[in-house]
VEXGURO-194639 format. One line per field, with one value per residue (C-alpha): x, y, z. Coordinates in Angstrom, 1 decimal. Layout:
<nodes>
east <- [X / ...]
north <- [Y / ...]
up <- [Z / ...]
</nodes>
This chain:
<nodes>
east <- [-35.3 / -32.4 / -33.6 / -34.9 / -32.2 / -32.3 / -29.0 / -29.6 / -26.0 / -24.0 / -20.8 / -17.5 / -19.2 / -22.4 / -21.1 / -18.9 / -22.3 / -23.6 / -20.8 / -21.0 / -24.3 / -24.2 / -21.6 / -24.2 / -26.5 / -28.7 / -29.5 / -31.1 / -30.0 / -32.8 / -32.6 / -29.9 / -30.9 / -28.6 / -29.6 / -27.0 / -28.7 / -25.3 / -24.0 / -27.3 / -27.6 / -23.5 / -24.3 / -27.5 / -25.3 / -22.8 / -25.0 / -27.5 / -30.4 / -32.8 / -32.1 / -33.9 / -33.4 / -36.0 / -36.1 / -40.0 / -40.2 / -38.1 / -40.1 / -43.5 / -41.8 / -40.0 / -41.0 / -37.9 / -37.0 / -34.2 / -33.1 / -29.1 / -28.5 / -24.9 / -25.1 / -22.9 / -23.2 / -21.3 / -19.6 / -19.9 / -23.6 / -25.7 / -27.7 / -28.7 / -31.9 / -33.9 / -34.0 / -33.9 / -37.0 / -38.8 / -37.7 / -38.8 / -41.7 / -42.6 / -42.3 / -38.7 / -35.8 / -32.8 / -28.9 / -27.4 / -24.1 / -22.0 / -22.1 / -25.9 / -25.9 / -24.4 / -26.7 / -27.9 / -31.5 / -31.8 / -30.5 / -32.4 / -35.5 / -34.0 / -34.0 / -37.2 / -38.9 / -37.8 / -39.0 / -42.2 / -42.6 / -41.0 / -38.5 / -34.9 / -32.7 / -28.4 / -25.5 / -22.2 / -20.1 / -17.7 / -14.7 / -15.1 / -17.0 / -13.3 / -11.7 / -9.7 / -12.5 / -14.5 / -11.6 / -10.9 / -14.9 / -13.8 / -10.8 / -13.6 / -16.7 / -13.5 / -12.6 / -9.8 / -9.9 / -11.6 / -12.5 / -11.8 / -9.1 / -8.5 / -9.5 / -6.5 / -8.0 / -5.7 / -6.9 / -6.7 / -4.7 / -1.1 / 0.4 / 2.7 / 3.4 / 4.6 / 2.3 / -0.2 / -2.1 / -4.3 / -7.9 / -8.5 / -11.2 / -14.0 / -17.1 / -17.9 / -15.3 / -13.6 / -15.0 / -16.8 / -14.4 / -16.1 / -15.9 / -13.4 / -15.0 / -18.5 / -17.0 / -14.7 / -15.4 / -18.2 / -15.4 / -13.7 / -16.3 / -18.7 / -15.5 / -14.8 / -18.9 / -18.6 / -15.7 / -16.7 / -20.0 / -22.1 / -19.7 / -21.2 / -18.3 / -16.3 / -13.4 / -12.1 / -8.7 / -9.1 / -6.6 / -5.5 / -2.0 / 0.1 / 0.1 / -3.3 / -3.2 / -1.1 / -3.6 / -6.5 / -7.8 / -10.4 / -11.3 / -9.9 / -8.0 / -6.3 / -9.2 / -7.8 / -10.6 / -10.6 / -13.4 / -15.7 / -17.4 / -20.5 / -18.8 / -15.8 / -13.2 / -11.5 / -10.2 / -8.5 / -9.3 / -7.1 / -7.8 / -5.9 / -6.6 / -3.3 / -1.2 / 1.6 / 2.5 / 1.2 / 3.9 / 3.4 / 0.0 / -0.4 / -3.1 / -5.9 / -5.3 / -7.3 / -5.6 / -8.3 / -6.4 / -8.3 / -7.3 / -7.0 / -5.2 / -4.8 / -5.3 / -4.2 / -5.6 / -3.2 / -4.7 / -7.9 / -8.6 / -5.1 / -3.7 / -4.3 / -2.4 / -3.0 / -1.4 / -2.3 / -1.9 / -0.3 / 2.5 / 5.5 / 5.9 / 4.7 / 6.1 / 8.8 / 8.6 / 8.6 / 6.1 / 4.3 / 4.2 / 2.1 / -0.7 / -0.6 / -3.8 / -2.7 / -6.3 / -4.3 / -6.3 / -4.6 / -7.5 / -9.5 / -12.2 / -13.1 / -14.7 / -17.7 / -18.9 / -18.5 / -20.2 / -23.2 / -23.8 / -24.4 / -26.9 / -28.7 / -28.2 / -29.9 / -33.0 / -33.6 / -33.2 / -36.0 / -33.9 / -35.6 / -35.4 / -33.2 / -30.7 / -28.9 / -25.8 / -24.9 / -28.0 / -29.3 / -29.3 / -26.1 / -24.9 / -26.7 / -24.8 / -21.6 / -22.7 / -23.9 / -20.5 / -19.1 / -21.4 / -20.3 / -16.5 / -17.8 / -19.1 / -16.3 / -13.9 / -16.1 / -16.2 / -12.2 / -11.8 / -14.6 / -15.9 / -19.0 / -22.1 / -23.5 / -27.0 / -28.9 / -30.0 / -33.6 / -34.9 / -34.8 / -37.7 / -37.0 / -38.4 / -41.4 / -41.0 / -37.3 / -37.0 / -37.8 / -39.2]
north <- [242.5 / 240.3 / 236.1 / 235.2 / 232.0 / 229.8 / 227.3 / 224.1 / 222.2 / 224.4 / 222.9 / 223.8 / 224.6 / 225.5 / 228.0 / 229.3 / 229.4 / 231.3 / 233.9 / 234.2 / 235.1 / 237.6 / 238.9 / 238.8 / 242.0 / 239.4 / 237.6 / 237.8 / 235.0 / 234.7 / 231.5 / 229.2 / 225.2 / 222.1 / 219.3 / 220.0 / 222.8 / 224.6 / 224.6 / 226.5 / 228.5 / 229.6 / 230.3 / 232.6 / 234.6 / 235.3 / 236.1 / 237.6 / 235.6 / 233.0 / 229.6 / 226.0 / 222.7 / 221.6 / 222.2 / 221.7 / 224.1 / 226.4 / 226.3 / 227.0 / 229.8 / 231.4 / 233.2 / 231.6 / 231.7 / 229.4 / 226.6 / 226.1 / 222.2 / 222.2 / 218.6 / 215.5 / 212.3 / 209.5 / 209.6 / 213.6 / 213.0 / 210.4 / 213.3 / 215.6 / 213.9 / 214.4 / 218.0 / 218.5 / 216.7 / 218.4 / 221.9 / 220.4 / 219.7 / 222.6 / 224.4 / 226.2 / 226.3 / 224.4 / 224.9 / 221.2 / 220.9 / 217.9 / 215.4 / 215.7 / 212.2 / 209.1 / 207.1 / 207.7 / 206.3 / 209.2 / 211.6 / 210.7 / 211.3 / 214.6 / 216.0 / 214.7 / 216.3 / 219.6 / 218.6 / 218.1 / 221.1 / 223.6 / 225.2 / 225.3 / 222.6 / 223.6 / 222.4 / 223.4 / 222.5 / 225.5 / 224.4 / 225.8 / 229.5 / 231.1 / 233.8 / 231.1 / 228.7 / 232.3 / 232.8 / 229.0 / 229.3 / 232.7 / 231.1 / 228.2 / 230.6 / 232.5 / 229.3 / 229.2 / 225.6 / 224.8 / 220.5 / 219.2 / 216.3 / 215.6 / 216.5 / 215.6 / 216.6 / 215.5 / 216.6 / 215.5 / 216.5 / 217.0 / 214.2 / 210.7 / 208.1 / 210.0 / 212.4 / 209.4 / 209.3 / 206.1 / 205.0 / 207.4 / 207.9 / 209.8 / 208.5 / 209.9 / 208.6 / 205.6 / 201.9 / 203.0 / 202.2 / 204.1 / 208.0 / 209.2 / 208.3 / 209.3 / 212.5 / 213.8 / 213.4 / 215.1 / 218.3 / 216.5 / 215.2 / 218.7 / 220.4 / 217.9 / 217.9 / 221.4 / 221.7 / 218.9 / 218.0 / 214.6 / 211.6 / 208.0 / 205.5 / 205.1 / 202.8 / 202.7 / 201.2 / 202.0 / 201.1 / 201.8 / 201.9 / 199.7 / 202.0 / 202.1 / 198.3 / 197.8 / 199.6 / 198.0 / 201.9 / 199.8 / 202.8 / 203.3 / 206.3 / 206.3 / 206.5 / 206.5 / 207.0 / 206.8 / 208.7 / 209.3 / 212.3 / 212.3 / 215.0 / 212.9 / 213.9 / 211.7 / 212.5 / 210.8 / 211.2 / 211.0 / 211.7 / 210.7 / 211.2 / 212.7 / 209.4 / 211.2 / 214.8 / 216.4 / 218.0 / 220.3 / 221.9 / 221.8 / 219.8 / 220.7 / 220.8 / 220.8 / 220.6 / 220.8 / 220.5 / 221.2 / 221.2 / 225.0 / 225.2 / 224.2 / 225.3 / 224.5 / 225.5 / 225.5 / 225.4 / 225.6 / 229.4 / 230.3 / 230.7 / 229.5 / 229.1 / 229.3 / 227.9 / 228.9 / 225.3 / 225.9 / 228.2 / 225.4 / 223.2 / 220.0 / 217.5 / 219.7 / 219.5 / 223.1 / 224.5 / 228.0 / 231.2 / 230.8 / 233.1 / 233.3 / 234.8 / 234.9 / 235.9 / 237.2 / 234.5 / 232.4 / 231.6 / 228.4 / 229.6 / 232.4 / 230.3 / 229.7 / 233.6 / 233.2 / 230.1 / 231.0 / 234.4 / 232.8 / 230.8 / 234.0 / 235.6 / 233.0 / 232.7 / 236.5 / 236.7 / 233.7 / 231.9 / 228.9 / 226.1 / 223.7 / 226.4 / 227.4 / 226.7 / 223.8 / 222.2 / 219.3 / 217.3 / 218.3 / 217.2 / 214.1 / 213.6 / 213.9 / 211.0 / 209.0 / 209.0 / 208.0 / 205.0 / 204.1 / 204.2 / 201.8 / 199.3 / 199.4 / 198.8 / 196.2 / 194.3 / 194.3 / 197.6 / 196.7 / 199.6 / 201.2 / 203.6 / 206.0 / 205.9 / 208.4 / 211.7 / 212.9 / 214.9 / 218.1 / 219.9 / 223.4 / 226.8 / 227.4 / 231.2 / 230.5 / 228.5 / 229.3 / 227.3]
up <- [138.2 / 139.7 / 139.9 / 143.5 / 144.2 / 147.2 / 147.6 / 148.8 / 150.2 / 152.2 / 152.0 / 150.0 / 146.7 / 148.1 / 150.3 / 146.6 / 144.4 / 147.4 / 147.0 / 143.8 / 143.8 / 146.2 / 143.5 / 141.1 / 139.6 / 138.1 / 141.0 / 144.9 / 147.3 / 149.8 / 151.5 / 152.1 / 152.8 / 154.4 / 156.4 / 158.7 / 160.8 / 162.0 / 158.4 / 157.1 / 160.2 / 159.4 / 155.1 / 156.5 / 158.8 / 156.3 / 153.7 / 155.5 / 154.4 / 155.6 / 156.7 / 156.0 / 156.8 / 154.4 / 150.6 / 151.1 / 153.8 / 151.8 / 148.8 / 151.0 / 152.5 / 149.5 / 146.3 / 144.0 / 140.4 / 140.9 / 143.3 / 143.1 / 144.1 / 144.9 / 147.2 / 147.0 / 148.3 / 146.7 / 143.7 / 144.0 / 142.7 / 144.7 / 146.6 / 143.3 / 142.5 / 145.3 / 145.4 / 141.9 / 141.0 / 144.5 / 143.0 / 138.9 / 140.8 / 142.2 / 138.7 / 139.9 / 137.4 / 138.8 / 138.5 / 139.5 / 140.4 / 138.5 / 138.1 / 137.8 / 139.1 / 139.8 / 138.6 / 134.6 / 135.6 / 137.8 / 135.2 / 132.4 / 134.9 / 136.0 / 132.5 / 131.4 / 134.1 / 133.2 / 129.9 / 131.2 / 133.3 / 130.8 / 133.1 / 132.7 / 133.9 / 133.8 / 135.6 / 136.4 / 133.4 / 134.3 / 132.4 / 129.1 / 130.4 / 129.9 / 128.0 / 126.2 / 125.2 / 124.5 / 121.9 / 120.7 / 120.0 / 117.8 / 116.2 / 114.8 / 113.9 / 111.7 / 109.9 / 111.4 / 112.4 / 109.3 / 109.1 / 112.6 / 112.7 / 116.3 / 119.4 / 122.5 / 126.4 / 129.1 / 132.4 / 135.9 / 139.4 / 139.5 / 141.8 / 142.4 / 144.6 / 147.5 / 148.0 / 147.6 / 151.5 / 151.0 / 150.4 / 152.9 / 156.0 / 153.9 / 152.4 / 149.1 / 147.2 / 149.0 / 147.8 / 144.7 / 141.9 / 139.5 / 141.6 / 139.4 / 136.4 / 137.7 / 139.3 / 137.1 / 133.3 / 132.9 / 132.6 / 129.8 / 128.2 / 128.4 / 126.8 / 124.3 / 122.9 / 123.6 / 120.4 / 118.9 / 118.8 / 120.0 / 120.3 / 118.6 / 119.6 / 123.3 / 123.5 / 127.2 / 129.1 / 132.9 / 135.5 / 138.8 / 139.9 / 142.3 / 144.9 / 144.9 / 144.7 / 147.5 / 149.8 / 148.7 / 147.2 / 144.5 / 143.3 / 139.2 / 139.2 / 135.3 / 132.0 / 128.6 / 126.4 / 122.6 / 121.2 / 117.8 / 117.3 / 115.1 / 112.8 / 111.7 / 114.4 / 115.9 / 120.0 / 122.6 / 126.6 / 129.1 / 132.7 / 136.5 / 139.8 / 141.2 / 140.0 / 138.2 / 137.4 / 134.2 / 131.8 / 128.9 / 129.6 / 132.9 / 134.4 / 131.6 / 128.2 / 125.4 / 121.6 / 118.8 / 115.2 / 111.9 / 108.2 / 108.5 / 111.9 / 115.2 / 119.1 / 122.5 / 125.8 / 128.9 / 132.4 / 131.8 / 132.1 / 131.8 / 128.0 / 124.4 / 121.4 / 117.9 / 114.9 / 111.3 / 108.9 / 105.9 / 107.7 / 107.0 / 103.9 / 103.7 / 105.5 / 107.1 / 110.7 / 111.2 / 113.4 / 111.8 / 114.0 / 117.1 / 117.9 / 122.3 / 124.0 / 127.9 / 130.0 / 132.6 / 135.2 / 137.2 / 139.3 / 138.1 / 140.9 / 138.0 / 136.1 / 138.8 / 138.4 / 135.0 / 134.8 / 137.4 / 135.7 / 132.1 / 133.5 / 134.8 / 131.5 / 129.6 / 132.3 / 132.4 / 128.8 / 128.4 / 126.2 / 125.2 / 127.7 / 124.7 / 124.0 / 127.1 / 127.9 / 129.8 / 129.6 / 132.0 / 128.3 / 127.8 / 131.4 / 130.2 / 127.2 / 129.9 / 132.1 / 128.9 / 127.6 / 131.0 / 131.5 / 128.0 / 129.2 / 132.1 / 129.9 / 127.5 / 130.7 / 131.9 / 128.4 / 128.0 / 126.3 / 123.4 / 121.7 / 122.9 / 121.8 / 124.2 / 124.7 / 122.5 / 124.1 / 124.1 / 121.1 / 120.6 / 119.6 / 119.0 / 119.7 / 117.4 / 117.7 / 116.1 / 113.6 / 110.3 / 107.7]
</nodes>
């Protein structure tokens, strides 16, 4: 029986979650919810469901498995933990979009509440539910990556100076120097863990350029982040906000090398490469032959469906709350690592570790002694 979902934000990305789960075979859109009357009235017409001004009214009125928070507020984030922890509250599983927050009090509270009321807690980490990450994944379940080395993710929006249009009139992101960072790596970082595993150390150079400078834009547009992952790996982070034009990759790339190869995602969705170690002599500078898988997407809005429709896969399948994908813990770990790129900018570029995540306990009906 398809999941009984009720969208709360009916903007941009509310009004795509919506769509998508019209799409959906695994899921009912009854009810639709914004603050903004004329904006929910609009997303029920189109959809052809109820509309709410209230998330408490809607969750008196409606019999839901799943309450999609697709809201923003400052920093992309600063109006997720209200009606998260209502729905958490209310027993109702909840799909957050990211960052889930701007503010790592309210996310640690987010997540333990869904601890507490055993229901499942995921976000919209959409970057790696691709074909290519699907067959990067393959490429390191074969051995084919075999002892990881490095870990390079450049990723951010294609840009320059002249097509630079000021602080701008908006709200959201404007006089928080910290948006970018709070609003955008948690796609970097989700992908990065994602490969690699927990990361233990953060060292973090943030700048903004003149241009920004010269019209008093505070906001800190350029991260370089140098990163330790917990299995040995090494990685390096860098991410802008439309500053300069990305080159060789487009504007998302992810190279993951290993002792027993080596592979490079272009444009997120788009391609990946794949190169065998051991192809060349050492120390020639010869590359060995390249494996290309081309998805045949050019559409980065794919990876929403893709995204939205694993989360309804793991709740219909009752996969245990600690195990699905994209996990509020693991949207956690994301803003963890970005507070810990704050404080390393804030202490001169010192070297930083992330908070620890909660525990996790397991599925007793799983594991094995």
């Amino acid at each position: 029986m398809a999941l009984k979902i009720g969208v709360v934000g009916l903007r941009g990305i509310g009004n795509q979650h919506a769509q998508c789960h019209k799409n959906d075979s695994l899921a009912d859109l009854v009810a639709v919810c914004d603050v903004v009357s004329a904006r929910a009235d609009a997303a029920a017409a189109k959809y052809g469901v109820k509309a709410y001004t209230s998330l408490t009214e809607m969750l008196k009125n409606e019999e839901l498995d799943i309450v999609d928070v697709t809201t923003g507020g400052f920093e992309n984030g600063s109006w997720h933990y209200e009606p998260v922890m209502e729905a958490l509250e209310a027993g109702k599983n909840v799909l957050v979009e990211k960052p889930i927050s701007n503010n790592i009090l309210e996310a640690r509270q987010m997540v333990a509440k869904a601890a507490e009321k055993k229901v499942y807690l995921g976000c919209n980490l959409n970057h790696y539910f691709t074909p290519t990450a699907e067959r990067a994944m393959q490429y390191m379940k074969e051995g084919g990556i075999g002892e990881q080395i490095y870990c390079l993710h450049k990723v951010g929006f294609n840009g320059g100076e002249d097509g630079y249009r000021g602080a701008g009139a908006g709200t959201r992101l404007p006089g928080w120097p910290y948006a970018h960072l709070k609003a955008f790596l948690a796609h970097p970082f989700a992908c990065m863990r994602y490969f690699c595993g927990d990361i233990t150390h953060v060292q973090a150079f943030v700048e903004r350029p003149g241009h920004r400078r010269r019209a008093n834009d505070v906001m800190l547009s350029v991260a370089s982040v140098n990163i330790h992952f917990a299995n040995g790996c090494v990685g390096s982070l860098l991410s802008q906000r439309g500053d300069a034009s990305f080159g060789l990759g487009g504007w998302w790339s992810l190279e993951l090398a290993g002792t027993k190869g080596t592979f490079c995602i272009e444009n997120c969705i788009e391609k990946l490469h794949y190169w065998k170690a051991g192809g060349a002599a050492m120390g020639t500078l010869t590359l060995p032959a390249t494996e290309v898988f081309d998805s045949g997407i050019k559409d980065f809005g794919q990876t929403f469906p893709r995204r939205l429709h694993a989360y309804l896969e793991d709740v219909t399948n009752g996969v245990f709350r600690e195990y699905i994908r994209a996990s509020g813990r693991d949207a956690l770990a994301t803003l963890e690592y970005t507070f810990a790129v704050i404080e390393s900018y804030e202490s001169g570029g010192a070297m930083v570790r992330p908070h620890p995540l909660p525990s996790l306990h397991g599925d007793p009906a799983t594991l094995l002694d």
